[in-house]
C-alpha positions in Angstrom: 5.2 -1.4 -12.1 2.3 -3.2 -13.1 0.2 -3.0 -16.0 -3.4 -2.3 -14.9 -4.4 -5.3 -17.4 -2.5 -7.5 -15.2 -3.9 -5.8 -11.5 -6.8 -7.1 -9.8 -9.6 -6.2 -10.5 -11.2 -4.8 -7.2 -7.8 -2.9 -6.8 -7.7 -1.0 -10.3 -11.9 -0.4 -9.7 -11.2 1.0 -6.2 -9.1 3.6 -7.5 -11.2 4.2 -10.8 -14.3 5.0 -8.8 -13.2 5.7 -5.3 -15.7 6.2 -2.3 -16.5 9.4 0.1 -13.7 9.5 2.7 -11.5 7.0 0.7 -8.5 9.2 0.4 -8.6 10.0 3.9 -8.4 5.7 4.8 -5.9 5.6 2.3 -3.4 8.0 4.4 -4.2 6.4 8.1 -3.1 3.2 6.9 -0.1 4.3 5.3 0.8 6.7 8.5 -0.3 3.6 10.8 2.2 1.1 9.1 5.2 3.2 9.1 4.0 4.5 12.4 3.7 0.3 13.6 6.5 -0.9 11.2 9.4 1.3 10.3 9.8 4.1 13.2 10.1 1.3 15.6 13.2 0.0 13.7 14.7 2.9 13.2 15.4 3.9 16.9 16.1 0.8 18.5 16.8 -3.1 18.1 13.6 -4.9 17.4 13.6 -8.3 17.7 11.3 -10.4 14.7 11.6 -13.8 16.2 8.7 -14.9 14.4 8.3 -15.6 11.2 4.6 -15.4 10.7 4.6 -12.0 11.9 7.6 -11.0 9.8 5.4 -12.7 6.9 2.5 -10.8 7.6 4.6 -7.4 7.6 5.9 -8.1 4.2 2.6 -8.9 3.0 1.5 -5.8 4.6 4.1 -3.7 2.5 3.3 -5.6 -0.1 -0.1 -4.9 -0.3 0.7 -0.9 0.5 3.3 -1.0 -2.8 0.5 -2.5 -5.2 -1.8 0.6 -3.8 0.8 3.0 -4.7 1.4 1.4 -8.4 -2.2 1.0 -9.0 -2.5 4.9 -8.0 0.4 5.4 -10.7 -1.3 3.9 -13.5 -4.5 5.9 -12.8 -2.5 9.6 -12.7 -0.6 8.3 -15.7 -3.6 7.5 -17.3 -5.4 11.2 -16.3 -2.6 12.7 -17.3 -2.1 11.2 -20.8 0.7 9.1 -20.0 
């Protein structure tokens, strides 16, 4: 996991002061990728013939991971960790 000294700094901000409605974003585009990504692959063959989609995926679950680790440090943090 990251230290929040090394996360961006629009990401650590966006979960120290987060908007109206945020929370609610937050768990449509979680449900929207595995809904896109990872059900998709779990009942069938799908083929990924191309690589710049297959890049954008992983930079899409990329993206989604750092979200869940900057979340981490901030409940760590709330909680005296």
């Amino acid at each position: 996991m990251e230290s929040q000294k090394s996360m961006p700094r629009r990401l650590a901000a966006w979960y120290r002061r987060p908007l109206p409605g945020v929370s609610r974003a937050r768990a449509h585009l979680f449900s929207g990728a595995i809904d896109s990504y990872k059900n998709p692959h779990s009942h069938r063959n799908v083929a990924l013939d191309d690589p710049e989609e297959v890049a954008e995926i992983v930079m899409l679950a990329n993206h989604l991971l750092r979200i869940i680790d900057a979340r981490a440090i901030v409940v760590g943090r709330s909680r005296g960790r």
